[in-house]
Every structure is written in structure tokens, then in C-alpha cells.
C-alpha positions, 0 to 999 in steps of 0.5 A: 823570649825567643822560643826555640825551633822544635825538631820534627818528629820522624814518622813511625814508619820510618822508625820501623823501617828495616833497612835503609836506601842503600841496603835496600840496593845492595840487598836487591844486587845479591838476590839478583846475582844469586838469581842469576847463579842460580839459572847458570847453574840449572842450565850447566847441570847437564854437564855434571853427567859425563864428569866421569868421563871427561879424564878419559877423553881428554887422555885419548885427546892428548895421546894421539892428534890424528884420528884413531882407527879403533874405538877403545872407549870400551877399555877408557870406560872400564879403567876410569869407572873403576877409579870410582870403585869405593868397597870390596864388592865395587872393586871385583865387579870394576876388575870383572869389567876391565877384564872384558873390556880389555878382551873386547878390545883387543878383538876390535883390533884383531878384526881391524887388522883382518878386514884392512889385510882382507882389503888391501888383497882385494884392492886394485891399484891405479895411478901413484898407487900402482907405480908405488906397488911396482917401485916396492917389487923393485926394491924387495929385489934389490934388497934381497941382492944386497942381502946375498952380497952381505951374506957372500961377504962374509967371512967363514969361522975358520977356528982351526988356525992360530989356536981356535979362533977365526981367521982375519979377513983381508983388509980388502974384503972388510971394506966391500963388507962395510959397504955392502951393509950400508947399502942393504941399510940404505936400501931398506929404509927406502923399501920401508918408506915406499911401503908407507907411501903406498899405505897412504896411496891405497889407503891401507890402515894396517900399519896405523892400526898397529901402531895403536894396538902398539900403543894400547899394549903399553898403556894397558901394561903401564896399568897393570904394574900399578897398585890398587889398593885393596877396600873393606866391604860395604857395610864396613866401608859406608859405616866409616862416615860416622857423621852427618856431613860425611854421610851426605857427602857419600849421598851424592858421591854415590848417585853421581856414581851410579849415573856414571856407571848406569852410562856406562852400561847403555854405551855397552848396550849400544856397542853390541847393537851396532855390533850385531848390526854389522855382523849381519851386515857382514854375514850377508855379503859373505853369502852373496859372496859365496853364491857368486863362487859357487858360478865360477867353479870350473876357475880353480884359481878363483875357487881357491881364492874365494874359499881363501876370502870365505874363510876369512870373512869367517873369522871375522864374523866370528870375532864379532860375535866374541865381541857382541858377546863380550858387550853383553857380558859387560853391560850385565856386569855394569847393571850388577856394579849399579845394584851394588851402588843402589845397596850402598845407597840404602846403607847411606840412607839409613844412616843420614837417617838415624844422625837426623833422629839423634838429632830430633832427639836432641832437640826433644831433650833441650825441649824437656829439660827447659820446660823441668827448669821452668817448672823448678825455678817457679817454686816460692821458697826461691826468690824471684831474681835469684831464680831468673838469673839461675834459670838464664845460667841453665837455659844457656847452659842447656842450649850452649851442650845442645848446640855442641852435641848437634855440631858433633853429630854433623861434623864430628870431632875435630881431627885437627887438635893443634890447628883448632885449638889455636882458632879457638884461642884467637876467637876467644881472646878477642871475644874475651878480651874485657875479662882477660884485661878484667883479670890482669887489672885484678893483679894491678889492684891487690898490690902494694899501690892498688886498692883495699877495702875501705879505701875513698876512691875516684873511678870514671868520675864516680867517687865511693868507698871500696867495699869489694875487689873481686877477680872482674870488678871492684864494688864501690858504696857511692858517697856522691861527688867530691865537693859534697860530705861523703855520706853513703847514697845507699847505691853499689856500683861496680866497675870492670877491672880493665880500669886500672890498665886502660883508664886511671883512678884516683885513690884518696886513702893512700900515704899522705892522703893530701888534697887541694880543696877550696872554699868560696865567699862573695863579699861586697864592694868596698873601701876595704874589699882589699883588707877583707881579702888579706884578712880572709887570705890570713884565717885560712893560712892560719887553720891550714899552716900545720897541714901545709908544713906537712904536706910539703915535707912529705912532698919533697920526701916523695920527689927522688930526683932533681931538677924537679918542680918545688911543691909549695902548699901555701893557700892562693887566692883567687879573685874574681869580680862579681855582679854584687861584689867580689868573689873569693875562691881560697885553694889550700891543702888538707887532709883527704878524711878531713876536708870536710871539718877543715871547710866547715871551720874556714868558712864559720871563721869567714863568716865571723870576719864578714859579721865583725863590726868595721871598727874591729875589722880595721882594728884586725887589719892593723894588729895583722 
């Protein structure tokens, strides 16, 4: 006899290893990429510093795509940190600094215009330049005759003739008229382009910077004429986040916040230094520039002029000194906005401390009432699976309102009813969907064709006597298998109630109650094997004739259309040759309740066939 290989036993340690080769590779390229992430991210932090202000540059970037002349960040600063403002007290200080902002401004503009003027005075013209000077004073001339032509041609209102209105010209004078206008037209435009030529020559910035003080004019009135909308107070406006999650949020909202509006005061802070830097600068050459006056004193033209040039370098340092101070001003204002923040900060602090402590305390309560149901569970009057599977109900019940009451302090109550209430359905129903079937099968097993109490059934290969049909699962008393008697096994088994939607069960107690069942005999080889068989075959028709008829009628009665297959319940023989002789296996009808009885008498006629003497067996054949 051959012994068969025996497999190879794995080694425990590969039993106990985790994850396999693949999981490995796919676990160690998720570390790596999150690694990787990880440095990306160390190394743009910077990038986040100046998230503030990235809206404002890119603003300055698209409004104009050459080179401004004057610095109006100072006003971008003011406008976009006060998009940032969240309660009462942030939005004045936000108002308070736009407003200086705006004042600084619009100073850096007037010293702009005053130092080009002040410029272009002193500038000498050579080359293109001086030929564009020369071609302008030409032009001024030459418009200033068109406008004396255009005046001298145009009619006096004489109202005194045809009932108090003018006099219509002669037909000639209204064209010399139109044409004189054409040409001051034509001559101004010239004028107005020579001038511009001769700005781009001498390198005067005067009319650009009009153009941009233009342009700031109408930004700051298109800001005016929007709405802000007004906020609560601080300790109303961060008592708002009533969750754990929101009140993070406003954590780090709040720093990024105060680092934005703590830059904000330093480029304040270096306005007015490089401010009083130029200031002096400037001081020192009005003094220079003053020693130098005092030696040409006897010129008096060239005295007028230099007290002329004093008194404007003058205004100039005096506008700077409005700036310097409106620099200062704002700074002191940006360190109150960030003290403000700082107070917030510790309002916020408070509160994402007192959600961890309800959570503590949460925690510290499941922790007690666990430990009072163990106490309670271990009590001797109770008996010991009923007391396990109690304490499981509540433990998980406890963990299940713990888990619950710690989801709503972080994230609070669901806003959305319709959208969560529909997730939450969907994720229960797939979760759920063997006690949703369970149920709906408990529909199909209290009809009229389902299954009662003490009905013989066949469910997954499993036969017993029904003893309960509850709402989930129907509770069988195991009998053993069908070929055996049916007596109890003393086991209860139950079965989901999704059976009778998904599978199919055998119910043996219902109208009719009939059954094929077979019995089995071995008879040896013979001259009259044959006769045997026949005889055999007789017996059983014989005891199940009554059954048969019966069976048949109720049969045909069930079948309600035409065409169908005919039911016969006449006993068939099947033989199969056998190493001692010929096997026998007889298939007759009879009732579910009393297969058992019925194969008991069949099988004590067989065997008083088999013990007849030959004689009397022949002596049967022939009477049959």
C-alpha cells in the first residue's frame, strides 16, 4: 500500500508574518511617498507667510503692466488685511488703518507730483528734447490764433430781431466757422502729443503719476461704495465655534492671521525709516541749497527764484514728515490689531481646552460605568452566559454613546438633515442587509405556504421539526438526516430568515405530504434472480397501491394547465449488479409522517420472500 506524501508543514514564522511581499512593497512606496511629502512640505512652508498678500500683487500686477512711480502697497496692505477682519474690534482697527493708509497715500502722490514739477523747472533741455521744447512754444502760439479765430467767428446773440431769438449767420461765415474749429482740433491733439514726446525726452513722470493717482481715485471710490458687513464682538464672535473642529480651525486661522497683520506693521515700521531716511537726505541739500542763494544775493532774479525753489523743497519735507508720521501711526495701529488677535487667541485657547476636558470627561465616564457593570454582572444570582452576554450588550451600548457624545463635541450636530439622513440610510442598509432580508423573509414564512410550528422541514441540508418562527430566524429541533427515523438530537439550530428569499427549503407537513422514498436488498445470483425481483417488485406495489392512487390524484388535482408532465406514482425498480449478487433499489410514494412504518413493513415482507423455502417461492411466482 502506497503511503501518500505528506505536505510540508509551514514554519511558524512564517504563520505569524504580518504582511506579505507585496504589501510589504506597496507599504514601504506609501512611507516613501509620504516622506517625500513631508519634505516638500517643510520646504514651501515659507510660502504660506505672505499668503495674505499674494491677492494684492497680483492685483498691482494685472492693473498696470509698466512700472509704477508711486508705492501704494501701504493702501494694498490696509485693504487686504482688513478682508481678514473677523470681530468688532478687528474691523475698527482694519477702518482705522485703511484710513491712514489712504492719507499716506495720497501724501506720496502729492510729494511725487511736486518733486517731478520741481524737476522739470530745473531740468536743462538739449538735443530732441529741446527741439520738442521749442516745437511745443510753437504750437501753444499756434493754437492760441485758432482760438482767436474760432472766437472771431463766432456769431454775437443778437435776440432783438425775429421775436427774441439770434440772428442766423450767413451761410459763408458757418463754414470758415467749422473749419476753424477743426483746425484748433487738429492743432490741439498735436500740442497734446508733442507734450507727451517731450515728457518721454526729459524724462518727466508728472503725467504718469497723474495717471496713477487717477487710477487710485477710482479704485479707492469703487472700495468705498462696497458693503462690509458689520460682526459681533470678540467674545460673542469666537464663542460661535461651538466645536472642537471649528475651534481648531479658528486656531490657526488666527495665527496665520496675526503673522500676516505682525508683516504688515514691520513694512509700516521700514516705510517711516526709509521715509526719515530721505527726509534728511533731503533736508540737507535744502540747506546747501540755501548757503548757495545767500552768495548770489545781489541777482534778484536768482534770489526770487531760489526763495521759489526753498519754499518748495519746504513743502516737500513737510509732506514728508506728514508721511513719516502717518507710518508711525499706522504701525502703532497694526501692533493694536495684533494684541487683539493675541486676545482671541487666548478666548480660542480656552475653548479648545474646555472640548478636551469634556472629552476627558467622557472618556472617564465610560471608564466608571464599565467598570460598575462589571461589578454588577459578577453577582452569583445571575447565570454566567446570561450575564456575558448582557454585560457585551451594555459595554457596546456604553462605547456605541461614548463614541457618539465625543463626534458631537468635535464635530457637532449634523447641518445637513436631508443629505446625512440619506448617507446614513445607504450605509445602513448595506451594513444591514442580512437582517433587512431576515425580516422581509419573515413575511414570506407566516403565509399561507410558509412554515408553522411543528411542520418536518428541510432547510440547507439540515432537517428537523420547527419549534419557532421569530422575526430574524426560524429555530429548528434537529431529527438527523432524512434517510434515518426522525428522532430528536437534542440540538437547536437556527437559520437567518433570508433563506426563503435567497435559497429554498423543503417543507414536508404541507397539503399532501408526499414523498419518494426507496428501500434497498442485495439478493444473490440465481436461476431465478428474475423471479425474485418481480416478486419483490409485486410486494412493494402491494403495500403502497392505496398510497399511490392517492398520490396521483392529488397530483393531477394540483397541475392547473395542459400540455404538462403526467405523474405516475407506480413503484420502479432499479438494478444494479453487485460483487455478491444483484442489487435492488425499490423507489415507491408514500406519506412524509409515515415513510418510516411503511419501509419497515416493506423491508419485513422482502425479507420473508428471501427466507421462503424455493418450492413456495415458485409456487408464489406462479400464483402471481
Amino acid at each position: 500500500m502506497a503511503i501518500p506524501p505528506v505536505a510540508p508543514v509551514p514554519h511558524p514564522a512564517e504563520d505569524r508574518r504580518p504582511v506579505g511581499k507585496t504589501r510589504s512593497i506597496l507599504l514601504s512606496a506609501l512611507t516613501a511617498l509620504l516622506i517625500v511629502c513631508c519634505i516638500f512640505l517643510w520646504t514651501t512652508r515659507s510660502s504660506m507667510e505672505n499668503l495674505a498678500f499674494l491677492r494684492q500683487k497680483s492685483r498691482a500686477s494685472t492693473t498696470s503692466s509698466k512700472k509704477t512711480l508711486v508705492d501704494v502697497t501701504t493702501w494694498q496692505t490696509a485693504e487686504t488685511l482688513a478682508g481678514l477682519a473677523v470681530t468688532a474690534e478687528e474691523q475698527e482697527y482694519a477702518r482705522e488703518a485703511e484710513r491712514l493708509a489712504d492719507h499716506e497715500v495720497d501724501q506720496a502722490f502729492a510729494s511725487a507730483l511736486r518733486q517731478a514739477r520741481l524737476k522739470a523747472e530745473h531740468r536743462v533741455l538739449t538735443g530732441e528734447a529741446l527741439a520738442l521744447s521749442q516745437k511745443i512754444a510753437q504750437l501753444q502760439q499756434l493754437v492760441k490764433q485758432d482760438q482767436a479765430l474760432v472766437q472771431s467767428l463766432t456769431p454775437a446773440p443778437n435776440t432783438s430781431a425775429q421775436g427774441g431769438k439770434a440772428a442766423p449767420a450767413p451761410a459763408g461765415d458757418s463754414d470758415d466757422l467749422d473749419v476753424a474749429k477743426a483746425q484748433l482740433g487738429l492743432d490741439s491733439d498735436e500740442l497734446d502729443d508733442a507734450q507727451d514726446d517731450l515728457a518721454r525726452a526729459s524724462g518727466d513722470d508728472s503725467s504718469q503719476i497723474q495717471d496713477e493717482l487717477t487710477a487710485h481715485e477710482a479704485s479707492m471710490k469703487e472700495y468705498d461704495t462696497a458693503s462690509h458687513n458689520p460682526a459681533q464682538v470678540a467674545s460673542v464672535t469666537e464663542r460661535q465655534h461651538g466645536t472642537l473642529a471649528a475651534r481648531i480651525r479658528a486656531w490657526f486661522n488666527q495665527t496665520d492671521r496675526y503673522k500676516s497683520i505682525l508683516q504688515a506693521q514691520q513694512k509700516a515700521q521700514q516705510d517711516a525709516a526709509s521715509l526719515t531716511a530721505d527726509h534728511n537726505k533731503l533736508e540737507g541739500q535744502a540747506e546747501l541749497s540755501a548757503s548757495g542763494s545767500a552768495n548770489n544775493a545781489s541777482d534778484r532774479t536768482a534770489r526770487l527764484a531760489s526763495l521759489k525753489d526753498r519754499s518748495a523743497e519746504r513743502q516737500i519735507l513737510f509732506i514728508y514728515g506728514d508721511r513719516i508720521q502717518s507710518n508711525q501711526q499706522l504701525a502703532s495701529v497694526y501692533g493694536k490689531w495684533a494684541n487683539q488677535v493675541l486676545v482671541q487667541h487666548q478666548i480660542v485657547l480656552h475653548l479648545i481646552l474646555r472640548s478636551f476636558a469634556l472629552i476627558l470627561f467622557i472618556l472617564l465616564c465610560m471608564v466608571v460605568c464599565d467598570a460598575v457593570i462589571r461589578k454588577l454582572m459578577a453577582h452569583p444570582a445571575l447565570d454566567r452566559r446570561q450575564s456575558q452576554t448582557l454585560r457585551s450588550i451594555l459595554q457596546l451600548g456604553i462605547q456605541v454613546i461614548g463614541v457618539i457624545l465625543i463626534l458631537l463635541v468635535i464635530f457637532g450636530t449634523p447641518k445637513e438633515t436631508p443629505t446625512i439622513l440619506g448617507l446614513t440610510t445607504a450605509a445602513l442598509t448595506v451594513a444591514l442587509q442580512d437582517f433587512i432580508l431576515a425580516f422581509l423573509g419573515w413575511f414570506i414564512l407566516i403565509g399561507r405556504k410558509g412554515l408553522h410550528v411543528g411542520d418536518w422541514v428541510e432547510i440547507n441540508g439540515v432537517g428537523g421539526e420547527v419549534v419557532e418562527v421569530g422575526l430574524f430566524s426560524t429555530t429548528l429541533l434537529e431529527t438527523g438526516a432524512l434517510d434515518e427515523k426522525g428522532y430528536p438530537t437534542g440540538r437547536r439550530i437556527s437559520f437567518p430568515n433570508s433563506f426563503a428569499i435567497r435559497g429554498a427549503y423543503f417543507n414536508f407537513s404541507t397539503s399532501g405530504q408526499w414523498m419518494w422514498d426507496e428501500i434497498a436488498v442485495t439478493i444473490p445470483s440465481s436461476s431465478d434472480s428474475i423471479g425474485m425481483v418481480e416478486r419483490i417488485h409485486a410486494a412493494v406495489s402491494e403495500e403502497t397501491e392505496k398510497n399511490s392512487q392517492l398520490a396521483e390524484q392529488e397530483w393531477q388535482r394540483s397541475v392547473h394547465g395542459k400540455g404538462l408532465s403526467q405523474f405516475n406514482a407506480v413503484p420502479v425498480v432499479n438494478l444494479r449488479p453487485a460483487p455478491p449478487g444483484i442489487n435492488v433499489q425499490v423507489r415507491y410514494v408514500t406519506r412524509a409522517a409515515d415513510r418510516f412504518e411503511v419501509r419497515n413493513r416493506l423491508y419485513r415482507r422482502v425479507i420473508e420472500l428471501l427466507q421462503q423455502p424455493a418450492s413456495e417461492q415458485k409456487g408464489n411466482t406462479g400464483t402471481a
